[in-house]
C-alpha positions in Angstrom: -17.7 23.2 -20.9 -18.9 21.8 -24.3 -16.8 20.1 -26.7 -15.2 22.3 -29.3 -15.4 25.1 -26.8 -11.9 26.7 -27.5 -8.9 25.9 -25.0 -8.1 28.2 -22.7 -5.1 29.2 -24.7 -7.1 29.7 -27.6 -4.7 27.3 -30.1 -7.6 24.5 -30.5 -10.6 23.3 -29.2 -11.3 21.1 -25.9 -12.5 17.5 -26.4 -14.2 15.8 -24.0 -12.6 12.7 -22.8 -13.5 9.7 -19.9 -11.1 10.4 -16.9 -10.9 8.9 -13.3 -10.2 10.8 -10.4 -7.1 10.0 -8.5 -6.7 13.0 -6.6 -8.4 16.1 -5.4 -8.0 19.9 -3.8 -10.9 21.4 -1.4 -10.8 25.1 -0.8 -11.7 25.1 2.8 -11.5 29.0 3.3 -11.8 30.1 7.2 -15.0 27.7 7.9 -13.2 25.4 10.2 -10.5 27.6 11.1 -12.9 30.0 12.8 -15.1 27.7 14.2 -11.4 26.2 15.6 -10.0 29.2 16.8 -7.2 28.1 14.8 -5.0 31.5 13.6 -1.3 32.3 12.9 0.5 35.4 13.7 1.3 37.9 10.5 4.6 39.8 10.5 3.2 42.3 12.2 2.1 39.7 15.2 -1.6 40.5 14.7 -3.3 37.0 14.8 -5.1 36.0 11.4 -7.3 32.7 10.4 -5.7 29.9 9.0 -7.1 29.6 5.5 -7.8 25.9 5.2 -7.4 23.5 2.3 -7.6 19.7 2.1 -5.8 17.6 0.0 -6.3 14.2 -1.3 -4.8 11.4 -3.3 -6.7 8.1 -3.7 -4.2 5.2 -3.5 -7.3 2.3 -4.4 -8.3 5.1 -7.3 -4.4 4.9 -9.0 -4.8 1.5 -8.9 -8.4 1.2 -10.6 -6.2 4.2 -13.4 -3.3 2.0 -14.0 -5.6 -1.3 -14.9 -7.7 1.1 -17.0 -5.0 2.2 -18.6 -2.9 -1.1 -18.8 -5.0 -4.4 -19.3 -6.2 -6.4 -21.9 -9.3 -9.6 -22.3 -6.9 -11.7 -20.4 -6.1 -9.4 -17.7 -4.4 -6.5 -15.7 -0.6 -5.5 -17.7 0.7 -4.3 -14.4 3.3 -1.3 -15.3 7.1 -2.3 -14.2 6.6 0.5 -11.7 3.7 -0.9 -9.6 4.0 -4.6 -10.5 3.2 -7.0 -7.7 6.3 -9.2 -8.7 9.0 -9.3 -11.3 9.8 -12.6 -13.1 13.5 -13.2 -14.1 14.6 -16.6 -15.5 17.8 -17.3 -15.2 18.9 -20.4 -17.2 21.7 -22.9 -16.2 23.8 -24.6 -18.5 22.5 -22.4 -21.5 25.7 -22.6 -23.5 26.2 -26.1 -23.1 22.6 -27.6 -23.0 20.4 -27.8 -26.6 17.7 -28.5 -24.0 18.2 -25.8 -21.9 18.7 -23.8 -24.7 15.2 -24.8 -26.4 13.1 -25.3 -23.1 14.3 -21.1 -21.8 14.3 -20.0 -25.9 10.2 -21.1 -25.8 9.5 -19.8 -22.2 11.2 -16.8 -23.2 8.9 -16.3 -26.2 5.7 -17.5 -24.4 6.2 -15.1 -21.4 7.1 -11.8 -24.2 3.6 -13.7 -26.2 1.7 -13.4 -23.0 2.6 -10.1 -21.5 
């Protein structure tokens, strides 16, 4: 596979991009079935080999996708979805405080600033 090989629905042509893993299928076949004895009876209660496939999804390797995908030079932007923590500030006295007011109006706009 090339770039500008067409797509496989012929509408365009593929580019090649940078990807990451984070899951994968293995077609096992009868190998290890056979050498396991390991069969199932048909409809008909004949025995057959198990056909074998292995399935895999890397939990470290999602992580490593989501930073790639979400960080910046200061750091990992963790998605709401997988974020370690979620920070709510809930001010007291908003209403009837200027200081309040001004001290949770500037956190407010340095935590939106900073992530």
């Amino acid at each position: 596979v090339q770039a500008g090989d067409p797509s496989p629905d012929e509408q365009g042509a593929l580019k090649l991009m940078r990807g990451i893993e984070v899951g994968h299928i293995f077609q096992l076949g009868e190998k290890y079935s056979q050498a396991m004895n390991a069969t199932v009876l048909d409809e008909t209660g004949q025995a057959r080999t198990l056909i074998m496939g292995c399935y895999g999804i890397g939990v470290t390797r999602i992580i490593a996708a989501a930073v790639e995908q979400h960080h910046d030079e200061r750091g990992i932007i963790w998605p709401m979805a997988m974020a370690p923590f979620e920070v709510i500030l809930i001010p007291i006295n908003f209403h009837r405080s200027q200081a309040v007011k001004t001290a949770t109006e500037k956190k407010v706009f340095t935590v939106d600033e900073e992530f």
